[in-house]
C-alpha positions in Angstrom: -69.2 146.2 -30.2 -65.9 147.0 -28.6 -65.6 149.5 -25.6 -63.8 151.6 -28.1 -66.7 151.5 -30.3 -69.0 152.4 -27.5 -67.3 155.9 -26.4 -67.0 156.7 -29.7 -71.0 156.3 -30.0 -71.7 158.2 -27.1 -69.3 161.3 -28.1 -71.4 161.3 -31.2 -74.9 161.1 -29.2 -73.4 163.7 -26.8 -73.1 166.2 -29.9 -76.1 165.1 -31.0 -78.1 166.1 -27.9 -75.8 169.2 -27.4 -76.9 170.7 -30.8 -80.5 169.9 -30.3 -80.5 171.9 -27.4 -79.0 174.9 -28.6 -81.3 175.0 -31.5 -84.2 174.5 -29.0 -82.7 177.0 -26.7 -82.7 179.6 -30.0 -86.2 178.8 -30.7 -87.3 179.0 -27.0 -86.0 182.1 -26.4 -87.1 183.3 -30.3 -90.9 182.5 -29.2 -91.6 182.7 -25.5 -89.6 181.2 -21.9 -92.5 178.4 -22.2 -91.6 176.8 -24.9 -88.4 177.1 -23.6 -88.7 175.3 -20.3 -90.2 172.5 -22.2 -87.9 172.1 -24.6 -85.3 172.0 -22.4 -87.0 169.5 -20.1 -87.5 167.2 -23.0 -83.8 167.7 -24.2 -82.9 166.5 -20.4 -85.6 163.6 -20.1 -84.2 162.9 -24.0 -80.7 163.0 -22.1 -81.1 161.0 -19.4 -82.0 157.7 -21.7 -79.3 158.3 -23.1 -76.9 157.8 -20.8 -78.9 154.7 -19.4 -78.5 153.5 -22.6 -75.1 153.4 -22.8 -74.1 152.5 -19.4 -76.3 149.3 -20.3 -74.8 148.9 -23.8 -70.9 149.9 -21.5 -71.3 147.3 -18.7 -72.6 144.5 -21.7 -69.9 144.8 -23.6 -67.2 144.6 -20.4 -69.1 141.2 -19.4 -70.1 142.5 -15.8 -72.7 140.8 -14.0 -75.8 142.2 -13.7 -77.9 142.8 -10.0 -81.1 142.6 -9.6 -82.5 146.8 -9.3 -85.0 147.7 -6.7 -86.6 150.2 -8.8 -89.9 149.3 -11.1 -89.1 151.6 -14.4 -88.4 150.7 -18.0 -84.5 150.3 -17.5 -84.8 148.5 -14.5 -86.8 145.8 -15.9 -84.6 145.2 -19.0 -82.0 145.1 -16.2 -83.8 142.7 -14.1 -84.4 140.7 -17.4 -80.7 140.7 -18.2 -79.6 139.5 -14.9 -82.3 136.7 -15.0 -80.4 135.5 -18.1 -77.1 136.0 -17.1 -78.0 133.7 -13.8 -79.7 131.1 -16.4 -76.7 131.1 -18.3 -74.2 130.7 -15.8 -76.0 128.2 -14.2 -76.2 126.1 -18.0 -72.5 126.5 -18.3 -71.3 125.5 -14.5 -74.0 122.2 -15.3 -72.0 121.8 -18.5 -68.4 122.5 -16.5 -69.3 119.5 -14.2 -70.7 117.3 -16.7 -67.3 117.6 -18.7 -65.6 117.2 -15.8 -67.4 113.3 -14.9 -67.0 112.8 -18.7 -62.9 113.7 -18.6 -63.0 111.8 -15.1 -64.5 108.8 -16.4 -62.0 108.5 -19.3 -59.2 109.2 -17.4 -60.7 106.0 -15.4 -61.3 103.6 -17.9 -58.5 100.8 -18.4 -59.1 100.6 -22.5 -57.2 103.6 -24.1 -59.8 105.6 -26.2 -58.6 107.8 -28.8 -60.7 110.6 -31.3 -58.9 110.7 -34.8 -60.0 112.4 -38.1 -61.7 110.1 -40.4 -59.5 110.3 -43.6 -56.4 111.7 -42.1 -56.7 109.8 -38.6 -55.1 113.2 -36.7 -55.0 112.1 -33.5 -57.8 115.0 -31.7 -57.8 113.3 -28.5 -57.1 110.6 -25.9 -57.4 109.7 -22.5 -54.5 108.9 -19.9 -54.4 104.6 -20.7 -54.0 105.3 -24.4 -51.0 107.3 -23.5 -49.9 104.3 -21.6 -50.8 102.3 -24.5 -49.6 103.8 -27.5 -47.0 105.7 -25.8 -48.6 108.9 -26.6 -47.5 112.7 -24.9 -49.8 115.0 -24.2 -49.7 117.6 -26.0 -47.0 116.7 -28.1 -49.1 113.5 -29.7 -52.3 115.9 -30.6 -52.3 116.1 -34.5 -50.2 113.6 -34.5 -50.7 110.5 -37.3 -52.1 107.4 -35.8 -50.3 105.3 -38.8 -47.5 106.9 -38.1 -47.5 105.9 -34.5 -48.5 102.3 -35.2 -46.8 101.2 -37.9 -48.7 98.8 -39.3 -49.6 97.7 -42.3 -52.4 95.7 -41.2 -53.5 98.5 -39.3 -53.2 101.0 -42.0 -55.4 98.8 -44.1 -57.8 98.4 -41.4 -58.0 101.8 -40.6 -58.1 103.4 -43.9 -60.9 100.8 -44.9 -63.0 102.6 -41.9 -63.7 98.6 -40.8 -66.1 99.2 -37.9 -67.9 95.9 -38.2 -64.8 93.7 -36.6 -61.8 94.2 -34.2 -58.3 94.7 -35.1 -56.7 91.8 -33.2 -52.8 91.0 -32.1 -51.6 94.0 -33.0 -47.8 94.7 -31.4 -47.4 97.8 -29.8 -45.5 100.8 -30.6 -42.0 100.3 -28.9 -43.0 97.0 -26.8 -43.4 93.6 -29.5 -44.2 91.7 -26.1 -47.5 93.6 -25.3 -50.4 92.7 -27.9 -53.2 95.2 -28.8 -56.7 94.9 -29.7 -58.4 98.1 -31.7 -62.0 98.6 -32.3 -63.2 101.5 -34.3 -66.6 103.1 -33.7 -68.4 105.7 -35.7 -68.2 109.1 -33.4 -69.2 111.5 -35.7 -69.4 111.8 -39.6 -65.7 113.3 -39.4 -64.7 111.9 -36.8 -63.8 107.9 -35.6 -63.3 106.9 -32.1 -60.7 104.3 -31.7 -60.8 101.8 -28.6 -57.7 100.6 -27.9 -57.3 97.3 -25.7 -54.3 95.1 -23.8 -54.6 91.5 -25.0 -51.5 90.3 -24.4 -52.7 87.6 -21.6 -55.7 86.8 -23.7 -53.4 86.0 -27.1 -50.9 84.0 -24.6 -53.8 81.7 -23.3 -55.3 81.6 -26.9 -52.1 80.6 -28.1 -51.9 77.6 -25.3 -55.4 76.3 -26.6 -53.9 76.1 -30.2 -50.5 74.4 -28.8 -53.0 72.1 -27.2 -55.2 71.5 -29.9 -52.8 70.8 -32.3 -50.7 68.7 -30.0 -54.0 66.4 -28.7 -55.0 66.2 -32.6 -51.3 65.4 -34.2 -51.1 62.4 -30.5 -55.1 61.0 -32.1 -53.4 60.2 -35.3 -51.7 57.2 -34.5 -54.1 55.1 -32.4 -57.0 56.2 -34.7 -55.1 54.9 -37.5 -54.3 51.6 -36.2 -57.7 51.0 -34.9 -58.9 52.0 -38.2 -56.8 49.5 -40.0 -57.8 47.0 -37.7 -61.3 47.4 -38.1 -60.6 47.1 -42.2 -58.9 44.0 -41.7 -62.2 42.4 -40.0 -64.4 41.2 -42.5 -67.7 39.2 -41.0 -70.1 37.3 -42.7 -72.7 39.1 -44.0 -75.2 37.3 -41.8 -73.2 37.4 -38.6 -74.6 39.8 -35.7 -70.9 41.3 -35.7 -71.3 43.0 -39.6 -73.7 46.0 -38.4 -71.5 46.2 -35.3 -68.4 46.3 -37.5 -69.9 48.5 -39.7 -70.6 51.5 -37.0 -67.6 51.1 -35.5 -65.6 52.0 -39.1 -68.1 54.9 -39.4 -67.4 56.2 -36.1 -63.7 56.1 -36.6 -63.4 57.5 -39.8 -65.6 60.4 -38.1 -63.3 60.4 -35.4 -60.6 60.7 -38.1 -62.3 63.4 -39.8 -62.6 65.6 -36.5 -58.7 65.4 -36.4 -58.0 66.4 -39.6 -60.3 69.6 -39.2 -58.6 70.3 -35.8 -55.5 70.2 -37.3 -56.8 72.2 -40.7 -58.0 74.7 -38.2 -55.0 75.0 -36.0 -52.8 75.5 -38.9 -55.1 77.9 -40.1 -54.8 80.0 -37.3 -50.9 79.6 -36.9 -51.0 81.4 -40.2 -50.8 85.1 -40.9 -50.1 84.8 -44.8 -50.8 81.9 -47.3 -48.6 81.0 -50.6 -51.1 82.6 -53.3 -51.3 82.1 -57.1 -54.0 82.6 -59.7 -56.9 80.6 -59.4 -59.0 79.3 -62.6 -62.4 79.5 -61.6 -63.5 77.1 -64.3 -61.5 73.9 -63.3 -62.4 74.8 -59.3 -66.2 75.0 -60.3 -66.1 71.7 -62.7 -64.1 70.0 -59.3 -67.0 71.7 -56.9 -69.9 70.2 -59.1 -68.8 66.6 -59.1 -67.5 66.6 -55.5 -71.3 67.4 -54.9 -72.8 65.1 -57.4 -70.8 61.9 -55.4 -72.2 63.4 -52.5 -75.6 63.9 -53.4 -75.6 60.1 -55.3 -78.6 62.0 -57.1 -80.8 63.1 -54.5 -80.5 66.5 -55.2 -80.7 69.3 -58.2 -77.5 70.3 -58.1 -76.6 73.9 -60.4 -73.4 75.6 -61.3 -73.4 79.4 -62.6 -70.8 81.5 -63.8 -71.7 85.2 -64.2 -68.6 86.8 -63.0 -66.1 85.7 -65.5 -63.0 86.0 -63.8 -60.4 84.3 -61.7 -59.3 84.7 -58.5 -55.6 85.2 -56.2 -55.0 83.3 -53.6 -54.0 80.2 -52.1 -55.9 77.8 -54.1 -55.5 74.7 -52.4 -57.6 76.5 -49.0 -59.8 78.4 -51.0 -60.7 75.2 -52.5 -61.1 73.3 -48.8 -63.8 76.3 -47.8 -65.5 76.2 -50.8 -65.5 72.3 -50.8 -67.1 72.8 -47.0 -70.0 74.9 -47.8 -70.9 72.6 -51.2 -70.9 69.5 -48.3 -72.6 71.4 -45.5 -75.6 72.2 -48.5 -76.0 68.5 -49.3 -76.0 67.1 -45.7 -78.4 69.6 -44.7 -81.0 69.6 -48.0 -83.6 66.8 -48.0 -83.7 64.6 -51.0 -85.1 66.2 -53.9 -83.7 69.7 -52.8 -81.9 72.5 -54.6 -78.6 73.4 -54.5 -77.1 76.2 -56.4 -73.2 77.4 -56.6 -73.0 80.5 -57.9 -70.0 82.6 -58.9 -70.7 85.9 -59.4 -69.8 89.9 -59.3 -70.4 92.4 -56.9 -71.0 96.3 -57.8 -67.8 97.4 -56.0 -66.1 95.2 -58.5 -65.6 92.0 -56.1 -66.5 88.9 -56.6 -68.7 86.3 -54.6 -69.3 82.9 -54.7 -71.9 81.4 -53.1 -73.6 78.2 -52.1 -77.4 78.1 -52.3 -79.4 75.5 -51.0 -83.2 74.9 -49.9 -82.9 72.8 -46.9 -84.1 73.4 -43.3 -82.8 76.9 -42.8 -81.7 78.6 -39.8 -82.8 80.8 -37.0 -82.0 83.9 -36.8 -81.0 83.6 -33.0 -78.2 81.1 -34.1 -76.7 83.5 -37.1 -74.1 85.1 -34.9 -72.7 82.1 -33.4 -72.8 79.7 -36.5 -69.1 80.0 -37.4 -67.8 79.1 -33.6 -65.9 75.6 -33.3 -68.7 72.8 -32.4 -71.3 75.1 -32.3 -75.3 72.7 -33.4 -77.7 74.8 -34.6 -79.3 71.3 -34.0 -77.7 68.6 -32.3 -79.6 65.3 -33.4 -79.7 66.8 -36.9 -76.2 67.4 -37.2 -75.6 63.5 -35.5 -77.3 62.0 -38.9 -75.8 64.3 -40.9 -71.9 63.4 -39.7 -70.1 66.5 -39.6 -67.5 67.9 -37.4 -68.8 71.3 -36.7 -65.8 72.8 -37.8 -66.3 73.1 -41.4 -67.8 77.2 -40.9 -65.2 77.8 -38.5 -62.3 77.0 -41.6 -64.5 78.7 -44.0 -64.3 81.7 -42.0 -60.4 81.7 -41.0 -59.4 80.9 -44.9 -61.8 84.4 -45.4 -60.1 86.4 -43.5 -56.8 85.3 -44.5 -57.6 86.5 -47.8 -59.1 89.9 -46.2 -62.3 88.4 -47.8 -65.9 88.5 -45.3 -68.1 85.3 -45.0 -71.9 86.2 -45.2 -74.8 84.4 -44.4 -78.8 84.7 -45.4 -81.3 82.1 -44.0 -85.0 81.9 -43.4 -86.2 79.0 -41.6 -88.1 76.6 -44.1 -87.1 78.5 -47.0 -83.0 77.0 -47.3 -80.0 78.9 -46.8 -77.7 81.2 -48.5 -73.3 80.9 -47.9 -71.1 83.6 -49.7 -67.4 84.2 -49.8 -67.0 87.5 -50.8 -63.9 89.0 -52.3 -62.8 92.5 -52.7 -61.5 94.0 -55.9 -58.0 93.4 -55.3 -58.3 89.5 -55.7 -60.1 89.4 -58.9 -57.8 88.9 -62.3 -59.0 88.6 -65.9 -59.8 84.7 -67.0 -57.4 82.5 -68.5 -58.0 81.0 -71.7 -58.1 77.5 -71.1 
């Protein structure tokens, strides 16, 4: 109720009170000066509420503080009560005052730009001072701004529009500076809301990019002398009996190991160097047929090997890496199934209109504490195990890059004694109707 309001109410009360005491004054002096004098003492006691009332209702509606009375009577108890819950109040807000204030102090403080942006529409709502650095953002010129808009990006765009909380955007350029290199992770804030973590990577991508120069450079120098001691080794050819054949013989498997390692480094390294791949439709049929036997000369019949084709489709992409990851996880299943084992490649559809194909096995299995790190370079779930089996330890680490440079996620489901479960997953836009053979 306004202040306005308020007079206006007490005009009306104050004509109110008037005509009741005129008519009680009539009827006072009508019957006898008793009556009278109590009347009028009610009208007065009837009166004098009122005008505590609205000097209450007056100083609540102009916001002033209330002190606590020294009296004991009715109004100065609801006055007392009212001042106890103004000092409450004040006390919640001022608590709430500093409390934003360490909040706003610790953003301002933090080295990683942090942004708040509409989920759908990505309107910039907030940021702190090292996104401004950042991103080259103004306050308050940038709020309601357009993230897209400021980065730019179609990678970003997808990223962001695809709400992809689960993994960082990384090596992004920076608005107005292609030497700086962001990193930008989005977290769930609210249900309309996204907070966006904004990070300089620049010296981490320059040192990354030295490890690649060097793995490539190491791995192209091992070609050479592998090669030549490889052909040496083929050109020695001892008796059967001699002590020198099993000698021979390991030093030929540990070269063309050796050979094997450098192929994957450099498989990898290219990988990496990559941002886009040539891509082409992809029968499924032929690539499935190819998949089958390359497991069948593995296997050399120790294991129930099974092909099926639910999703009746092809695929886009580049068919010759799609192809090398798939040809990895078919490998990894034999080498890590015991004779007489299972091993299932499926191809089949997903309900958001993807595809998957997958690479069932029941071998060993692996622990869940390993899960996360299974796709690093070299990383042994178990080290002796791997040894027999003869792989690099890179083969996961290609699956995942050729994944993600098709936009596609690599999954994983294992139980320990129960086998293992390896799934490329595809989104919608990569599937295309089958060609007729």
């Amino acid at each position: 109720m306004s202040a306005f309001d308020l007079r206006s109410a007490w005009r009306q009360s104050s004509l109110h009170l008037l005509t009741i005491f005129l008519l009680g004054a009539l009827l006072g002096w009508a019957l006898n000066a008793a009556w009278a004098a109590i009347a009028i003492t009610g009208l007065l006691v009837l009166a004098w509420h009122y005008w505590r009332l609205h000097r209450l209702l007056l100083r609540i509606d102009q916001r002033q503080r209330f002190t606590a009375p020294n009296g004991n009577g009715l109004w100065d108890g609801l006055e007392s009560l009212l001042h106890r819950r103004q000092s409450e109040s004040r006390s919640r807000i001022m608590r709430l005052a500093r409390l934003l204030r360490a909040y706003r102090q610790a953003a301002s403080a933090m080295h990683d730009g942090a942004l708040i942006i509409q989920r759908g529409s990505s309107r910039i709502i907030w940021f702190n001072k090292a996104a401004r650095q950042l991103l080259g953002l103004h306050y308050p010129k940038s709020i309601d701004s357009n993230l897209l808009d400021i980065l730019q990006s179609p990678v970003a765009r997808d990223w962001l529009l695809a709400g992809r909380s689960d993994e960082p955007l990384m090596d992004l350029p920076c608005p107005g500076d292609e030497n700086t290199r962001l990193s930008l992770r989005l977290l769930p804030y609210s249900n309309e809301q996204w907070l966006v973590v904004v990070r300089d990577v620049t010296q981490l991508m320059r040192l990354e990019q030295v490890r690649r120069d060097f793995v490539a450079n190491v791995s192209h120098e091992l070609r050479t002398p592998l090669t030549v001691v490889h052909g040496y080794l083929d050109m020695m050819e001892p008796e059967p009996d001699s002590e020198w054949a099993p000698l021979i013989d390991e030093m030929r498997r540990q070269s063309q190991r050796m050979t094997q390692l450098v192929e994957d480094l450099l498989t990898l390294s290219r990988l990496e160097a990559q941002q886009h791949l040539p891509e082409e439709p992809i029968a499924m049929t032929p690539l499935l047929i190819t998949l089958r036997r390359e497991a069948d000369a593995l296997s050399q019949g120790r294991h129930q090997i099974l092909v099926e084709d639910s999703a009746q489709c092809d695929l886009f992409g580049s068919g010759k890496e799609l192809h090398s990851a798939f040809s990895n996880l078919v490998s990894n299943a034999v080498r890590y199934t015991p004779s007489g084992g299972r091993i299932v490649i499926r191809f089949s559809r997903d309900e958001d209109g993807g595809v998957r194909l997958s690479v069932q096995d029941s071998g060993y299995g692996i622990p869940a504490q390993h899960l996360p790190r299974i796709t690093e370079r070299f990383y042994r779930v178990s080290t002796s195990r791997s040894r027999e089996s003869g792989g690099t330890g890179l083969g996961l680490s290609i699956v995942k890059h050729v994944l993600n440079l098709h936009q596609g996620r690599f999954e994983i489901d294992s139980e320990v004694g129960s086998g293992s479960t390896f799934s490329c997953v595809f989104g919608p836009e990569r599937v295309r109707p089958r060609s007729e053979p």
